[in-house]
C-alpha positions in Angstrom: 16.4 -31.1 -18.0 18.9 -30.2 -15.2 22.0 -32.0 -14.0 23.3 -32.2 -10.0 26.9 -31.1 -8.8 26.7 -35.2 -8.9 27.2 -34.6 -12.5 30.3 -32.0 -12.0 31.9 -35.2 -10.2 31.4 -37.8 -12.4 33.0 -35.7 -14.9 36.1 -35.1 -12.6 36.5 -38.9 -11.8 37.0 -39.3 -15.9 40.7 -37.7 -15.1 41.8 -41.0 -13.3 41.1 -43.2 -16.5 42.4 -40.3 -18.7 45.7 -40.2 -16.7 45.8 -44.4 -16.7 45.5 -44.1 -20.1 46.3 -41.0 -22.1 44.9 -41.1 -25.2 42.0 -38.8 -27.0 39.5 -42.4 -27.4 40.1 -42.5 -23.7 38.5 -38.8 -23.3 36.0 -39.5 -25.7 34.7 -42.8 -23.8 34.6 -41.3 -20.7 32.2 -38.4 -21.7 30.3 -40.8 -24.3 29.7 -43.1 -20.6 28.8 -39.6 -18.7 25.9 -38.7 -21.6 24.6 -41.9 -21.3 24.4 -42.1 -17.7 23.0 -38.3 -17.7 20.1 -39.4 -20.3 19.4 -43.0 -18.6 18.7 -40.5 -15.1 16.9 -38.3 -17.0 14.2 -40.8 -18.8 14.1 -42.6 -15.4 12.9 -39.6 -13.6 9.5 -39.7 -14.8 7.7 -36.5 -15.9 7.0 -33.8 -14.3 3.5 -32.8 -15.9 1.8 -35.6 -13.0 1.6 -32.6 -11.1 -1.6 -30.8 -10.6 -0.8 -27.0 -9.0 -3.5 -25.2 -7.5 -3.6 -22.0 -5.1 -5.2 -20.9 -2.2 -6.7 -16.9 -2.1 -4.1 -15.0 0.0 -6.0 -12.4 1.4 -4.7 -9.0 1.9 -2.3 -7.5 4.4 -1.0 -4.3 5.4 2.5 -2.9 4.2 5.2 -4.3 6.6 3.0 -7.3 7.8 3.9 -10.6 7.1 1.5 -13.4 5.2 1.3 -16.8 3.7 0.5 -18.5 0.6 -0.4 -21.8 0.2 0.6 -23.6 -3.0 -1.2 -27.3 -3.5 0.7 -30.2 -4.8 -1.3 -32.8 -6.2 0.1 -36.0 -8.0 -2.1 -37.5 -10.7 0.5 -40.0 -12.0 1.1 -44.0 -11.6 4.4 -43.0 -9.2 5.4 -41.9 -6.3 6.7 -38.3 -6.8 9.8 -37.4 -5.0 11.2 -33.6 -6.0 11.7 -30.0 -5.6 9.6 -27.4 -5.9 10.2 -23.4 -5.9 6.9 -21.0 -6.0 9.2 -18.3 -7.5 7.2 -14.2 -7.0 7.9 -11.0 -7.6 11.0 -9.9 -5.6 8.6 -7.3 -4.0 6.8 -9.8 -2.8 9.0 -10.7 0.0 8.7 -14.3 -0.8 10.9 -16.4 2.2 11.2 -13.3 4.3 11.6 -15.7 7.2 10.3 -18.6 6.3 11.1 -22.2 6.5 8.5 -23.3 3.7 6.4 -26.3 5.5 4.9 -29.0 4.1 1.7 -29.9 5.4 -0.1 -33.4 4.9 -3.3 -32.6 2.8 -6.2 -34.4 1.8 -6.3 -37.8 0.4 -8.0 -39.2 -2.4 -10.9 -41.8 -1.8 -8.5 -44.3 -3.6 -5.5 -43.7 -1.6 -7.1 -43.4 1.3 -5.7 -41.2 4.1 -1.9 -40.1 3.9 0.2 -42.7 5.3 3.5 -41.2 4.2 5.9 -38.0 5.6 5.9 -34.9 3.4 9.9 -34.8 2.6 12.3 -32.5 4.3 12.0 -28.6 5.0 12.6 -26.6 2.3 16.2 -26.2 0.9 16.0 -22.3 0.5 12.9 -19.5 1.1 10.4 -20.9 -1.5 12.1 -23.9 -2.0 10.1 -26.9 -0.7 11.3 -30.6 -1.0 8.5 -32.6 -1.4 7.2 -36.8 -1.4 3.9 -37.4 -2.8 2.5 -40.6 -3.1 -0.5 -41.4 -6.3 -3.2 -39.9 -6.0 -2.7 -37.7 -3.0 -2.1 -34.1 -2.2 0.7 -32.0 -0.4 0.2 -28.0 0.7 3.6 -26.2 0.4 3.2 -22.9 2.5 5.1 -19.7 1.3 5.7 -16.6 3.5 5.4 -13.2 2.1 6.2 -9.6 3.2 5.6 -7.1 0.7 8.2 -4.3 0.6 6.0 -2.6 -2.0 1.9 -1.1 -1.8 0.4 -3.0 -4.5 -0.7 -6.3 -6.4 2.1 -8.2 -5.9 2.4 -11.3 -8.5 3.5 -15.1 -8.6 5.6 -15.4 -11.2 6.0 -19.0 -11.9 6.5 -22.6 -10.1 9.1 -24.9 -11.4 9.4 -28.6 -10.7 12.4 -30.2 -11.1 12.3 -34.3 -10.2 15.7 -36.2 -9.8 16.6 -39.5 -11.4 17.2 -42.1 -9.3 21.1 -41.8 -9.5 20.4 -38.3 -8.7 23.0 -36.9 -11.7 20.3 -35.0 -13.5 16.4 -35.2 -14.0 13.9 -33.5 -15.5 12.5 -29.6 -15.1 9.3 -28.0 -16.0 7.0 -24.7 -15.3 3.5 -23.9 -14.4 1.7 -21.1 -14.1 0.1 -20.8 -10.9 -1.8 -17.9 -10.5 -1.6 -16.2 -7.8 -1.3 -12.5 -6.0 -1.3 -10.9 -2.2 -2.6 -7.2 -1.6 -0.4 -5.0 0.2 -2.2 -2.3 1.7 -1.0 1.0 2.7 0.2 0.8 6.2 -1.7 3.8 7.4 0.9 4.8 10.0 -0.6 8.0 10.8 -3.5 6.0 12.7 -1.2 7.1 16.2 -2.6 10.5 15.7 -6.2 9.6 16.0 -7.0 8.9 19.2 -5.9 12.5 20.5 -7.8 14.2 17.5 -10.9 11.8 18.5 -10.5 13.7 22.3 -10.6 16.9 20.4 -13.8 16.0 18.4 -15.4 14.8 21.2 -14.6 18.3 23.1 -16.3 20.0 19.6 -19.5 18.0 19.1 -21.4 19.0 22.0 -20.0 16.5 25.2 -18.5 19.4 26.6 -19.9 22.6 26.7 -18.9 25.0 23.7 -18.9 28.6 25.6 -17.7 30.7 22.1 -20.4 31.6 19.6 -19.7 30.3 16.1 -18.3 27.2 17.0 -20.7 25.4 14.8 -24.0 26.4 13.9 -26.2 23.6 15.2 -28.2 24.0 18.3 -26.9 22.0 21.0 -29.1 23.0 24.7 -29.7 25.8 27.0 -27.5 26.6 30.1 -27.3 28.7 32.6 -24.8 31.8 32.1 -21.5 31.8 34.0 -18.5 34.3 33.8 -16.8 34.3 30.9 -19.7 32.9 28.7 -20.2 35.0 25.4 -22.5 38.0 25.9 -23.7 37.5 22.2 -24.8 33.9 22.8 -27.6 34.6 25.9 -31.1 33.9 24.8 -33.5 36.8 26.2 -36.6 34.7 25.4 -35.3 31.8 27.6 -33.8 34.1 29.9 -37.0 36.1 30.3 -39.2 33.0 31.1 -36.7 31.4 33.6 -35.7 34.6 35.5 -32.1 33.6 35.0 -29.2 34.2 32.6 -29.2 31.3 30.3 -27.2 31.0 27.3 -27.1 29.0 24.0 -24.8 25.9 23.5 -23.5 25.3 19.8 -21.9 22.1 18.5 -19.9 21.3 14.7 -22.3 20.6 12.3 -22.9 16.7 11.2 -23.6 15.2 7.8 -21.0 17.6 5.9 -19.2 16.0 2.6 -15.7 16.5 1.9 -13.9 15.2 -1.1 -10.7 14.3 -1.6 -8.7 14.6 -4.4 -5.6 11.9 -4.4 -2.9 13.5 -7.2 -1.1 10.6 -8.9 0.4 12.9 -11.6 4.2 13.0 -12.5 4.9 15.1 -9.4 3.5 12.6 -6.4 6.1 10.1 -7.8 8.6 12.1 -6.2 10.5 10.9 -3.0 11.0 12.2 0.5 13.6 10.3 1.9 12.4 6.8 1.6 8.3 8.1 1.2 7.2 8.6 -2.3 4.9 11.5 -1.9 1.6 9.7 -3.4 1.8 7.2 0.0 2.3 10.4 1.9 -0.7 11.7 0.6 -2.6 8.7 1.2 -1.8 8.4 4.5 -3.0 12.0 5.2 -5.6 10.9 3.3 -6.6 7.8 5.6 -6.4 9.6 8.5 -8.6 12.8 7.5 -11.0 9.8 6.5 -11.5 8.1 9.9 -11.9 11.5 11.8 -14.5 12.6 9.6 -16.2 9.9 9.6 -16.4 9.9 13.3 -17.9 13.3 13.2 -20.3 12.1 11.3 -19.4 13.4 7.8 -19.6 11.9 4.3 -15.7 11.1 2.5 -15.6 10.6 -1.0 -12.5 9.9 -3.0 -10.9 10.7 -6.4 -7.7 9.5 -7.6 -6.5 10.2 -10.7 -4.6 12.4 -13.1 -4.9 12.8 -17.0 -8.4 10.3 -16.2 -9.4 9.0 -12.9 -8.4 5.6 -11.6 -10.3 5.2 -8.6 -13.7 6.3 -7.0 -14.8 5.5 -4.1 -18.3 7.4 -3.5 -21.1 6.6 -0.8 -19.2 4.2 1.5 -20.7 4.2 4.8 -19.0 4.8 8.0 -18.3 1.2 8.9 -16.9 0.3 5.3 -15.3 3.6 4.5 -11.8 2.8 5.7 -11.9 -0.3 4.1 -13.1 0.9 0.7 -10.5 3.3 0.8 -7.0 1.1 1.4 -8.2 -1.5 -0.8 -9.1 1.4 -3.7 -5.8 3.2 -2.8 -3.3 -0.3 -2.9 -3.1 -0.5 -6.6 -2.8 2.9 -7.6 1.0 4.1 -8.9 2.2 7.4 -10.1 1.8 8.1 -13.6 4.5 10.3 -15.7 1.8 13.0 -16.7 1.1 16.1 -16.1 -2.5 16.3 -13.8 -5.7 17.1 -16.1 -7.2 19.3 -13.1 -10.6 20.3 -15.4 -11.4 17.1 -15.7 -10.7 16.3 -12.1 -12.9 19.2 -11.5 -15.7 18.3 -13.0 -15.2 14.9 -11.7 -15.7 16.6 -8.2 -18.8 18.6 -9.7 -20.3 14.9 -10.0 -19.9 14.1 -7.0 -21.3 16.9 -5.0 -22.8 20.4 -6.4 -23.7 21.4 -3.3 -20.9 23.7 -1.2 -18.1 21.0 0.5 -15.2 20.3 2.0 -12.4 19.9 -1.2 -9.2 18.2 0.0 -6.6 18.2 -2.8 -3.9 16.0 -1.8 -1.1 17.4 -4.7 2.7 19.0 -4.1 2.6 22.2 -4.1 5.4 22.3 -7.1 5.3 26.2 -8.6 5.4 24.5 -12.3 2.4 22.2 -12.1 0.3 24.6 -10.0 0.5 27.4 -11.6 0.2 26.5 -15.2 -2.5 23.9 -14.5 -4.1 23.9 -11.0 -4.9 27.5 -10.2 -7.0 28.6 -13.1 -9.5 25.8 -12.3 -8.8 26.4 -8.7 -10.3 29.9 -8.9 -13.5 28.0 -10.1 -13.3 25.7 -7.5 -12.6 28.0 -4.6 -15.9 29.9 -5.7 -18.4 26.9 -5.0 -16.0 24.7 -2.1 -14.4 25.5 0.8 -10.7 24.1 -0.8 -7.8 23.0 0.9 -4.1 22.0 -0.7 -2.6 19.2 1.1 1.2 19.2 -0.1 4.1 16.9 1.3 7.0 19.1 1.3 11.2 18.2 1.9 12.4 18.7 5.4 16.0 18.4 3.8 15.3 22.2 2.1 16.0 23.5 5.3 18.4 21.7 6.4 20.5 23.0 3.3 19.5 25.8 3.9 21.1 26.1 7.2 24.6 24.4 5.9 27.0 26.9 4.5 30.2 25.0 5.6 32.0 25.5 2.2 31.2 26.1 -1.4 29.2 22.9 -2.4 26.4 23.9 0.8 27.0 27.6 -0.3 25.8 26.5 -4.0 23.1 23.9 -2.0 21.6 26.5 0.3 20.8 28.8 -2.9 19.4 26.4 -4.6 17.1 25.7 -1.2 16.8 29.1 -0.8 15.2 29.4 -4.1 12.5 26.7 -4.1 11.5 27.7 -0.7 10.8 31.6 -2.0 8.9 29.8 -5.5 6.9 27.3 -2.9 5.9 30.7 -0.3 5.0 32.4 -3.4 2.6 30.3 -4.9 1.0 29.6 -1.2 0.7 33.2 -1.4 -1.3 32.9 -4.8 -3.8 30.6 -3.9 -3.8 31.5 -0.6 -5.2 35.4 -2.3 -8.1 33.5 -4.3 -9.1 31.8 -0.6 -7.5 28.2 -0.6 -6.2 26.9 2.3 -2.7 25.1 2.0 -1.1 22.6 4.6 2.5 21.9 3.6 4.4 19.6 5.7 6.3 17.1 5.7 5.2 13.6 5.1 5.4 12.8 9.1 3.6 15.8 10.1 1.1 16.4 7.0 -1.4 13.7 8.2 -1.9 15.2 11.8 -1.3 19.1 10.3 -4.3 17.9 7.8 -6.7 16.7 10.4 -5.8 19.6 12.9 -6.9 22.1 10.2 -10.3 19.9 10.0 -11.3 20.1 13.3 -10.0 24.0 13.0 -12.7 24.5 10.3 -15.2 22.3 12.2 -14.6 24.3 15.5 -14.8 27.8 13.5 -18.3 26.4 11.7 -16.7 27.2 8.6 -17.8 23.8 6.8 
């Protein structure tokens, strides 16, 4: 049950018969009359259990995009029904980000025949919707959504509340509707691609590689010109054409690189408004789609003290695809990473040499009692790579020393940044590679050192 601001003012009109006539009875009367009244509305606003709720599928969407979700009204009783309903979500959600919930005419039944009657007013708030529906028929409330979080994000609830006829109170009641909408990570870093792209393109063999070891594979012969490698001539070839030809070389195709996508305690960390796990996975995206252009294999782990998601033998068209909608649900967990097992998780995958990308913050704690001893294994059979986000705001503290609170600030900056060099410096002696920037420059950093590895056929 639920009573109106119609209510509030029936109550205050009871002080003009209380100050005709002063007296307790009077008091008593007058709120005796306004029960009454409030119970008479409330039986003759009918039940609110004639309503059948269904949901459309809401399909998913990218972070920072904007949605709808459809929520079906369907009356089932022997009266009109003339009410309210909100399609409450998680505040995450973004439910009424801009909208103006509309009510749309849906289908008839085959004993109403088609909808003769309007749909009610717009909605009285963001997932309010005011709504007429006549027996037997159907009404579709539409919702707007914009995700401010990556995830599965969740309706709550619906709650119908129908008005008595004096409109003083009525009657309210919930559902359970289920329902969710996707949000996927936004994958900003895709800007970057299109120049690395040009840069593969100039690597895999449509313009001429002149310096020997860029890649192993045999690309063509051509003829020698100044400046050409002396170490890349062919003398056989040379010999039968009476010319100076030399050998072309392009990156090597159908490599595998793994990556490993940290979602220990430390990626729950933020950098500025970026927790560190969607910076990862944004470098992560991005290293994705260039590989796959090249023609490589991607395979993903997530996980920390057990693994969450896999995503193994996607093909190139999928691959992207596979990844955002594995990556969307995933959260940080307060644990400390178990990096044998994610070790031996990436021994599964591939026992041949590869490509490992471990996408983890290069924290001194966590690293060095937990990642490097398995690390040292790991370096020994793949060609290893750290990708860590790291805080441009160390040095700018570093560089403030306007009075005794930066003085303390810059130490303190000054400090992590020495622990951070050093244990770059440790991994870097057992022959990992580590990209540490920030979480606007790691995804292009990340790819750059790819095609560095491509171009140097060090894959």
């Amino acid at each position: 049950m639920f009573v109106t601001g119609r209510f509030l003012a029936l109550v205050l009109l009871g002080a003009v018969p209380i100050v005709v006539y002063p007296d307790f009875a009077t008091v008593w009367l007058w709120a005796l009359f306004c029960l009454v009244v409030v119970v008479i509305d409330v039986v003759s606003a009918g039940p609110t259990t004639v309503v059948r709720l269904y949901r459309s599928p809401t399909p998913p969407i990218r972070l920072g995009d904007a949605t709808t979700s459809t929520l079906y009204v369907e009356n089932t009783g022997s009266r009109r029904f003339r009410g309210q309903i909100r399609d409450a979500w998680q505040p995450s959600a973004g439910a009424g980000s801009g909208a103006s919930g509309s009510n749309r005419h849906g289908a008839g039944s085959a004993a109403s025949g088609p909808n003769r009657h309007g749909a009610g007013s717009g909605a009285s708030g963001p997932s309010r919707h005011e709504v007429v529906v006549p027996t037997g028929e159907r009404r579709a409330l539409t919702t707007v959504l914009r995700p401010t979080r990556r995830g599965d994000r969740r309706a709550v609830r619906v709650t119908i509340r129908r008005a008595g006829p004096l409109g003083i109170a009525g009657r309210q009641g919930s559902q359970y509707v289920a329902g969710h909408v996707r949000a996927l990570p936004p994958f900003g870093s895709r800007k970057h691609l299109p120049s690395r792209l040009a840069r593969l393109r100039q690597l895999d063999g449509r313009s001429a590689v002149r310096i020997r070891g860029q890649g192993t594979e045999f690309d063509s012969l051509r003829d020698y010109v100044e400046g050409d490698d002396v170490r890349s001539i062919d003398w056989r070839a040379t010999a039968r054409r009476r010319s100076t030809v030399v050998r072309t070389w392009q990156p090597e195709k159908d490599r595998h690189i793994v990556i490993v996508l940290d979602t220990s305690r430390t990626s729950a960390g933020r950098v500025g408004d970026v927790p560190r796990l969607d910076a990862a996975m944004d470098a992560a995206l991005l290293l994705a789609a260039l590989a796959s252009h090249a023609g490589d294999r991607v395979d993903l782990i997530a996980g920390d003290r057990r693994v969450h998601r896999r995503v193994v033998g996607s093909g190139r068209t999928t691959l992207l695809n596979d990844l955002v909608n594995a990556m969307a649900p995933l959260e940080p967990a307060l644990l400390e990473a178990d990096w044998p097992m994610l070790g031996a998780e990436v021994a599964k995958i591939s026992r041949q040499r590869a490509l490992l990308v471990l996408l983890t913050p290069l924290e001194p704690a966590a690293v060095e009692e937990s990642l490097l001893p398995p690390l040292s294994v790991l370096a020994q059979r793949y060609r290893v790579v750290i990708g860590s986000v790291s805080d441009p705001a160390l040095p700018e503290m570093l560089d403030r020393r306007d009075d005794a609170r930066e003085i303390y600030d810059a130490a303190a900056a000054a400090r992590t940044l020495a622990l951070r060099n050093r244990t770059a410096a440790a991994v870097g002696r057992i022959g990992v590679d580590v990209v540490d920037a920030d979480p606007e420059q790691l995804p292009a950093a990340l790819a750059d050192h790819y095609l560095s590895l491509k171009a140097r056929g060090l894959l």
